[in-house]
C-alpha positions as CSV (number, residue, x, y, z in Angstrom):
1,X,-9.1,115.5,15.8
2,X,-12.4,117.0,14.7
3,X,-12.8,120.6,14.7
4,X,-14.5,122.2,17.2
5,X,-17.2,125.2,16.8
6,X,-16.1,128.4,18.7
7,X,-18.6,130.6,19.8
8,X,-17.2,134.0,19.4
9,X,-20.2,136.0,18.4
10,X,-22.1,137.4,21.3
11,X,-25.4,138.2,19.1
12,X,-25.4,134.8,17.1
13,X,-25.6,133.3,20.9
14,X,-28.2,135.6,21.1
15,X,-30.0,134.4,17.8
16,X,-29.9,130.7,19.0
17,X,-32.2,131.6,21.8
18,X,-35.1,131.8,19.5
19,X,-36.0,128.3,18.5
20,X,-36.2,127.5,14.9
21,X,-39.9,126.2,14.1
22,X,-39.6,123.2,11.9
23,X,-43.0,122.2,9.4
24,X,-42.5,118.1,8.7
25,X,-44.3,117.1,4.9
26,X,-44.3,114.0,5.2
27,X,-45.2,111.9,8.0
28,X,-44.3,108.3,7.4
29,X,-41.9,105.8,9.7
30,X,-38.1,107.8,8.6
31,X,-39.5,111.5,9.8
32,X,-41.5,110.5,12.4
33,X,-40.6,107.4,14.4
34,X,-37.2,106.4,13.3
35,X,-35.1,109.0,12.5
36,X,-36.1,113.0,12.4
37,X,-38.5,114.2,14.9
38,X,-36.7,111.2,16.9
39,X,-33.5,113.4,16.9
40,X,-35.4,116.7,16.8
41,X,-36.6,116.2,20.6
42,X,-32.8,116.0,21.5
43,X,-32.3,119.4,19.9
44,X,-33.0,122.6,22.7
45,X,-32.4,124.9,19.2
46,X,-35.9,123.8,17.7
47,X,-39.7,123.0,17.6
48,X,-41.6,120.9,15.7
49,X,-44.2,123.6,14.5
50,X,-46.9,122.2,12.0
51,X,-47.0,118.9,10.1
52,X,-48.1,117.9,6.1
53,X,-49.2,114.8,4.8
54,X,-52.1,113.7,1.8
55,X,-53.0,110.6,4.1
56,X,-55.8,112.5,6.4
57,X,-55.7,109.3,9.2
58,X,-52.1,109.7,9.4
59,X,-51.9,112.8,9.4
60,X,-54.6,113.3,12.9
61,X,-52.8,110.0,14.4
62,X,-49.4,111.7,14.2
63,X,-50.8,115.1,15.1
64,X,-52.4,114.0,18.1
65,X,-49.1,111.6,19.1
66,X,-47.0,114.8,18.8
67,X,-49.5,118.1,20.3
68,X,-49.4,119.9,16.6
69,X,-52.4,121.5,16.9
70,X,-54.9,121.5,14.2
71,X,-54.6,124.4,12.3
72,X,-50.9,123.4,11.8
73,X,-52.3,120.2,10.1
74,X,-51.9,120.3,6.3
75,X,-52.8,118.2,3.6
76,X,-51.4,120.5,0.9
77,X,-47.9,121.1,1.5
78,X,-48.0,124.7,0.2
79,X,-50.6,125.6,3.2
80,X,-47.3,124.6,5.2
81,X,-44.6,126.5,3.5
82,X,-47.1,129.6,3.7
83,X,-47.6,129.1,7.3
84,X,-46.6,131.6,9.8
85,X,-45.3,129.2,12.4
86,X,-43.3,127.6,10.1
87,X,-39.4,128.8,9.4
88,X,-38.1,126.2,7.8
89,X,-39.0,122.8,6.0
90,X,-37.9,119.3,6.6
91,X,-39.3,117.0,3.5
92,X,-39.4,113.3,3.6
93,X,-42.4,112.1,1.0
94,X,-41.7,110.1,-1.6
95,X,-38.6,111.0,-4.2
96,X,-40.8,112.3,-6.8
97,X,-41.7,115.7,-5.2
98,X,-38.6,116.1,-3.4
99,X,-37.7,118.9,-5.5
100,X,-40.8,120.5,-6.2
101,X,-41.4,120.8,-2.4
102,X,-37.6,121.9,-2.0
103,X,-38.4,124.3,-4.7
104,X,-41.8,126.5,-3.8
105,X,-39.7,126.2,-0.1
106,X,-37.4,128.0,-1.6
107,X,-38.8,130.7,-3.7
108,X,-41.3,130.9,-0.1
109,X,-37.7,132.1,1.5
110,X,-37.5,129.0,3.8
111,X,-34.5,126.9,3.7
112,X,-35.2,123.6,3.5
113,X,-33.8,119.5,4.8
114,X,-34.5,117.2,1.8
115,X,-34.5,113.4,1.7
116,X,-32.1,111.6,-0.3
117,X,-31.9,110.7,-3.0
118,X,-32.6,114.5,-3.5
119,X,-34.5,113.7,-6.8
120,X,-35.5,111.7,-9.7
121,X,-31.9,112.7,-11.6
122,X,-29.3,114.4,-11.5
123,X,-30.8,117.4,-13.8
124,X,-33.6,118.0,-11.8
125,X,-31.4,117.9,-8.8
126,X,-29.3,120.3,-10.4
127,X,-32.1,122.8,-11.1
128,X,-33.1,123.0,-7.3
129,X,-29.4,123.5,-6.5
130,X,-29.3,126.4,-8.9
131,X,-33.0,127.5,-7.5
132,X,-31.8,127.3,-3.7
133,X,-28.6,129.9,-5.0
134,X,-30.7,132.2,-6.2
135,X,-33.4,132.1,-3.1
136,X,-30.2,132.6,-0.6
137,X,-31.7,129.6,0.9
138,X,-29.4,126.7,2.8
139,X,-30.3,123.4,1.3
140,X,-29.4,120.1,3.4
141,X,-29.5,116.6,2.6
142,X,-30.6,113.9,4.7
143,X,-27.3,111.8,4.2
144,X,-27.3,110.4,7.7
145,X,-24.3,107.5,8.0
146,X,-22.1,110.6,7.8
147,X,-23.1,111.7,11.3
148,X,-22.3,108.4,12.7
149,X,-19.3,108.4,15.2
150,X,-18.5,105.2,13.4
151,X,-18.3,106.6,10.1
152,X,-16.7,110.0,11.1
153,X,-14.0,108.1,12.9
154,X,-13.2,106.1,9.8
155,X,-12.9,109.1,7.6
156,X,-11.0,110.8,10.6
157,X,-8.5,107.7,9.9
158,X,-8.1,107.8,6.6
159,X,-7.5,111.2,6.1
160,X,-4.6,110.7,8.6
161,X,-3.3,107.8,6.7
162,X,-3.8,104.8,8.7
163,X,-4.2,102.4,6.2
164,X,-1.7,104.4,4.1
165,X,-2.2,104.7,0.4
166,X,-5.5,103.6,-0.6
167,X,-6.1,100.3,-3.1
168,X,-9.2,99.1,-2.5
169,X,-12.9,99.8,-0.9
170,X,-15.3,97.2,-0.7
171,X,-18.9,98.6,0.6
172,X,-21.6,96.4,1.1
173,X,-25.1,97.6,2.4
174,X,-27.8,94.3,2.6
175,X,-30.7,93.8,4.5
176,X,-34.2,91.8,4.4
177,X,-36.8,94.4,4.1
178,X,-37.5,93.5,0.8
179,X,-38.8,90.1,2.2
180,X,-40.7,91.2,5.0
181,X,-43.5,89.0,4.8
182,X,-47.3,90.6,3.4
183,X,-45.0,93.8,2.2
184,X,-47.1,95.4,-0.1
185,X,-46.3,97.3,-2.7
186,X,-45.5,100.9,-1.0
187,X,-44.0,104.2,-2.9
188,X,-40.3,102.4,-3.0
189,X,-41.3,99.8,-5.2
190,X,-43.1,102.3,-7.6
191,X,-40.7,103.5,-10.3
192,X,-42.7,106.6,-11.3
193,X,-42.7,107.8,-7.5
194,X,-39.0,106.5,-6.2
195,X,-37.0,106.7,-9.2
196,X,-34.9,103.6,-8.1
197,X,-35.4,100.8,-5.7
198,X,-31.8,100.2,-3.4
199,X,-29.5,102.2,-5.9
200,X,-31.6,105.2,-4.7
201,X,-32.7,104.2,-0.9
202,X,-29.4,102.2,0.4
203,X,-26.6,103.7,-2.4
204,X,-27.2,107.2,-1.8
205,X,-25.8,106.6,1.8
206,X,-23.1,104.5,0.8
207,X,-22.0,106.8,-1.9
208,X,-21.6,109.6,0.1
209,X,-19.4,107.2,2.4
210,X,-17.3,106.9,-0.3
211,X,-16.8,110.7,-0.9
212,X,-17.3,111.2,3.1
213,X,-13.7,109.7,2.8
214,X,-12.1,111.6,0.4
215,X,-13.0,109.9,-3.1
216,X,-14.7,110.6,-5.9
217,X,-16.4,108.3,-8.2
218,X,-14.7,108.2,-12.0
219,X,-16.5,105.3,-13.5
220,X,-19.1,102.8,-12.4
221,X,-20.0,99.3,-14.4
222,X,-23.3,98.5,-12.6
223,X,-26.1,95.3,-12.4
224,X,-29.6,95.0,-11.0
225,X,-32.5,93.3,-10.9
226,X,-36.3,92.4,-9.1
227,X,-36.4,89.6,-7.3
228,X,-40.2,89.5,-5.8
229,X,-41.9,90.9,-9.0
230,X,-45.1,91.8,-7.7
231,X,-46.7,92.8,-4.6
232,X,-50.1,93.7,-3.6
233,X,-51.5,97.2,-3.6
234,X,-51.6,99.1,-1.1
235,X,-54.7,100.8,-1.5
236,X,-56.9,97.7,-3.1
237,X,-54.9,94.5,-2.8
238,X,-54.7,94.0,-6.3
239,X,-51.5,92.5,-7.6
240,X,-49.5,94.9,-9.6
241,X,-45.8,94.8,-11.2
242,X,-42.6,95.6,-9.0
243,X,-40.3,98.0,-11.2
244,X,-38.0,99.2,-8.8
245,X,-34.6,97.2,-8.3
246,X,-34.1,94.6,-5.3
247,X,-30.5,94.5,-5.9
248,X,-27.6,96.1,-7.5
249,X,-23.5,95.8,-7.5
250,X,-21.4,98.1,-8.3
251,X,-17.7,98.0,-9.6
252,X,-16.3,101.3,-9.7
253,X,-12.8,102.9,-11.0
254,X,-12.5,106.3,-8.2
255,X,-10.8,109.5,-8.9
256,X,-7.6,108.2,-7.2
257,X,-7.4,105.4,-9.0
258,X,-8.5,103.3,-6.1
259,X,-10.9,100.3,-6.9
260,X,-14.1,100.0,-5.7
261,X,-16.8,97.5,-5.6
262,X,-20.3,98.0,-4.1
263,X,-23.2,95.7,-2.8
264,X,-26.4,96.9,-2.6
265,X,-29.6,94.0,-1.9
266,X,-32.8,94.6,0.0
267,X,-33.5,90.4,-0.2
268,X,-30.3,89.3,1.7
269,X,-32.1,86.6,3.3
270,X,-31.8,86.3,7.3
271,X,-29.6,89.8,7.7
272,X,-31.9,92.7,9.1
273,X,-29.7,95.4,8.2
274,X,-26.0,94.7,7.7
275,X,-23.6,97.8,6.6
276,X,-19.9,96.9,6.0
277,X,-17.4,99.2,4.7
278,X,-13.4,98.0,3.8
279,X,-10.6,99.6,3.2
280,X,-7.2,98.0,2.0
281,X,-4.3,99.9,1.9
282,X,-0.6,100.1,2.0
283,X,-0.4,99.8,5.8
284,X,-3.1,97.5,6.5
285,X,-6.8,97.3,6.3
286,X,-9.6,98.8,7.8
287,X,-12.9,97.1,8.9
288,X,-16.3,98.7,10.0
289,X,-19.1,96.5,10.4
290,X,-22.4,97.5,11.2
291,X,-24.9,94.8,11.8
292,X,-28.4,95.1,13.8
293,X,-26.9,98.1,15.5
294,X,-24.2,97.2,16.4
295,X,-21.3,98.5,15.4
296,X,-16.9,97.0,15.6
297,X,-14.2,98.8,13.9
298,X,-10.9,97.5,13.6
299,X,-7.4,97.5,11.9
300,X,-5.3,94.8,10.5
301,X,-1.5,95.9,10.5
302,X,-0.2,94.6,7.0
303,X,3.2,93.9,8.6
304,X,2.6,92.3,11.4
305,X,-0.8,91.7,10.8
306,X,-2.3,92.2,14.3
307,X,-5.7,93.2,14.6
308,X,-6.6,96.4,16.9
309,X,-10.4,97.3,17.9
310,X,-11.0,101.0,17.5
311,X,-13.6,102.7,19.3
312,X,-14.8,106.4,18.7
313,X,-13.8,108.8,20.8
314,X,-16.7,110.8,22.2
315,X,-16.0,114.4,20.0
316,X,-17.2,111.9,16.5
317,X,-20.4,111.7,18.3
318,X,-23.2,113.4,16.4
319,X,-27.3,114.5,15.5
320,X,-28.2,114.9,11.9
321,X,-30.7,117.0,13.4
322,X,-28.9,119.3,14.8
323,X,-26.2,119.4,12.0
324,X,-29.3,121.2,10.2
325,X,-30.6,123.6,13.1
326,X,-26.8,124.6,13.3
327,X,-27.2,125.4,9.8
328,X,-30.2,127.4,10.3
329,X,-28.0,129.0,12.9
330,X,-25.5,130.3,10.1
331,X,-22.9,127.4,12.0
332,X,-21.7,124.3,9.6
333,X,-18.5,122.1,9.5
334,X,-16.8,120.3,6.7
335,X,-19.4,117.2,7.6
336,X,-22.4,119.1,6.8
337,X,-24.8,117.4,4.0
338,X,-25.6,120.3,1.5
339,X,-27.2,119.9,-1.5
340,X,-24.7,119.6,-3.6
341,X,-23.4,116.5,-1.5
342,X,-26.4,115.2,-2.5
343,X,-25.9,116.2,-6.2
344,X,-22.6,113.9,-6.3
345,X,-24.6,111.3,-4.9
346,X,-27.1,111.8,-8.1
347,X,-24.5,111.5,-10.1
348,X,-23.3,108.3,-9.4
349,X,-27.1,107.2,-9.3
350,X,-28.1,108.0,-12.7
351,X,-24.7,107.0,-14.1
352,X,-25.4,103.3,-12.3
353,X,-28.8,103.4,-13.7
354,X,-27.6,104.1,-17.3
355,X,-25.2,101.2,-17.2
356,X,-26.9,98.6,-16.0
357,X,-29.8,99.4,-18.3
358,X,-26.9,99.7,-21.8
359,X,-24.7,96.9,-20.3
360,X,-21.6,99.4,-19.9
361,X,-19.2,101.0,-18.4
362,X,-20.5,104.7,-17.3
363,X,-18.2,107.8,-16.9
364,X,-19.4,110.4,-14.3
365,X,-18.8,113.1,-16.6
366,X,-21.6,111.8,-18.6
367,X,-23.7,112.6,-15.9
368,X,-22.6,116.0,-15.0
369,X,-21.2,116.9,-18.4
């Protein structure tokens, strides 16, 4: 099964005593209410020390909601970074200053948890891997499915060979969001602050699936498109352009020579969030579905095609949130996001992107050279 973390250093036991104080930049619905500082209050290794954001209303709301005191209330994320009370970073603004937050975080000495997609490209990406190297700072990437008993499970089967040799992976990732009705037109439908609209928000997470498992992308043929061009602004209510995609799909040749096809859509009409990942192989096939949380796995034996419900055992359970103190900690496992998990991911972004928008077939290596 999974491998477990010994404990056989009396002074790193020691070490964990002290809590690790963690400065938030960025203070919207994924760090604050629905993911990070959700999962931070479950971790005993950590505090949530001082806070960042350039809205000034947010910023007091959420400062008062969580006790940050004042002075440990910046609208300038640099203030943070300098901050006394602050040892390391968790950033989750908009992609566009991903990296240049990760970056002064890193030549500050602070190690850093980034958002994904962890930039605009894969060369900017790059250069804040390189940067983190040279700082000695550990760099983790938000990557989150890959903490999810569900989806450890799956890998855990695969890598001992359940479904046998592997022929095809079908991933789909859909949800309505895009349609939310009055939705204006926020940072993910802005090119020049996102980068990408679902091949950026929902691929990044569905990509690392794929390597999660063992693959590696080779190749990827890729479409998009908008399907609600404009949207009102956020700030004055004028109606401006959407340039960020709704939808995308995928085909993709993998390392291994397995086949892969990939669904991406934040306008799938009546689903509020549906994750589905397939795997055929030469034994059978394996299911997980993951739709309004909740979650079935099952496998269909090719022989004698009965269908078995799987259900995690309770060592897959885990916190993204405490995958990175751990790290701060100087403790990781093979499922930890690092940075360069994230650069694969980039990859297979900006090779997407340059397909769809030249109509062909993209190699990875044209990415990474």
């Amino acid at each position: 099964m999974m491998k477990a973390i010994n404990f056989t250093n009396f002074e790193r036991m020691k070490e964990m005593s002290k809590k690790t104080r963690v400065g938030i930049i960025g203070t919207g619905n994924i760090s604050i209410y629905w993911a990070h500082y959700p999962e931070y209050k479950q971790v005993d290794e950590c505090d949530i020390s001082a806070i960042c954001d350039i809205d000034t209303e947010k910023l007091k709301k959420v400062g008062d909601e969580l006790g940050i005191p004042e002075n440990r209330r910046f609208t300038d994320y640099n203030d943070l970074i300098a901050c006394e009370d602050v040892d390391v970073v968790d950033i989750a603004t908009w992609n566009s200053v991903h990296c240049e937050i990760a970056e002064a975080a890193a030549r500050a000495g602070k190690s850093f948890s980034i958002e994904k997609p962890v930039g605009m490209n894969y060369a900017e990406a790059k250069h804040l891997e390189k940067v983190a190297k040279e700082c000695g700072v550990e760099s983790f990437v938000c990557l989150s499915w890959r903490y999810r008993p569900y989806t450890r499970y799956l890998r855990y089967l695969i890598e001992n060979g359940k479904a046998g040799k592997l022929y095809h992976i079908n991933v789909r990732c859909i949800k309505d969001s895009g349609l939310w009705e009055g939705r204006k037109r926020e940072w993910r439908f802005d090119n020049e602050r996102a980068g990408s609209g679902v091949l950026g928000d929902l691929g990044s997470h569905m990509f690392d699936i794929v390597h999660f498992c063992g693959e590696k992308f080779k190749e990827v043929y890729a479409k998009w498109g908008i399907f609600i061009k404009e949207r009102p602004s956020e700030e004055t209510g004028e109606i401006l352009p959407v340039d960020t995609d709704d939808w995308c799909n995928i085909t993709a040749e993998l390392e291994s020579d397995t086949s892969c096809t990939i669904q991406l859509s934040r306008c799938a009409t009546t689903i509020p969030d549906l994750v589905e990942f397939e795997v055929f192989g030469s034994k059978g096939k394996l299911r997980y579905v993951h739709l309004a949380g909740q979650h079935t796995l099952e496998f269909t034996d090719a022989k004698t095609k009965e269908v078995e419900k799987l259900t995690p055992p309770a060592e897959f359970n885990a916190l993204q949130s405490q995958s990175f103190i751990n790290l701060m900690n100087g403790i990781e496992d093979e499922y930890t996001a690092k940075i360069h998990h994230g650069l694969e991911c980039q990859a297979v972004i900006d090779a997407a992107l340059l397909s769809a928008t030249e109509n062909r077939p993209v190699k990875i290596s044209e990415i990474t050279g």
